[in-house]
C-alpha positions, 0 to 999 in steps of 0.5 A: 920725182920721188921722195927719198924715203919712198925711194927706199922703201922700194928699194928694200922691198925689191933688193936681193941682198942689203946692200943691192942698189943696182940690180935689175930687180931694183932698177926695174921697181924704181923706174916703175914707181916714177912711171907712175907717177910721171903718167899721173903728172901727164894726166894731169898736164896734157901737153907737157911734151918735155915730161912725155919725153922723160916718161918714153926714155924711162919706159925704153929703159925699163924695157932693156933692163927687163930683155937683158934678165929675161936673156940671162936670168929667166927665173929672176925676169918671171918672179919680176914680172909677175910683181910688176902685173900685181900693180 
């Protein structure tokens, strides 16, 4: 689960203008953060199936977020991915 303020700090970090909160970019970099660390968590604990459930909905869905920019907005979807490689 991310704490707040992390959750904030990605959001300014990722958001197109200041009050964006729902945007592709910003949805894709939350779900990315708490990928990483429900992967960590899993590391740890191998046979939490209920968690891999989580992890597997939380990836399709940033999955779709990225099919639909890519479809509508191909630049945004290239500046997006080239952030998410860097990690």
């Amino acid at each position: 689960m991310l704490k707040t303020k992390k959750k904030q700090g990605i959001i300014k970090k990722s958001q197109t203008h200041d009050k964006d909160t729902g945007s592709p970019e910003v949805q894709v970099a939350v779900l990315s953060a708490k990928i990483d660390e429900l992967a960590l968590h899993l590391k740890k604990h191998k046979k939490d199936n209920h968690s891999r459930r989580g992890l597997l909905k939380m990836v399709a869905d940033r999955r779709t977020h990225l099919k639909h920019l890519e479809k509508t907005n191909k630049p945004r979807y290239e500046k997006i991915m080239k952030t998410l490689e860097a990690k």
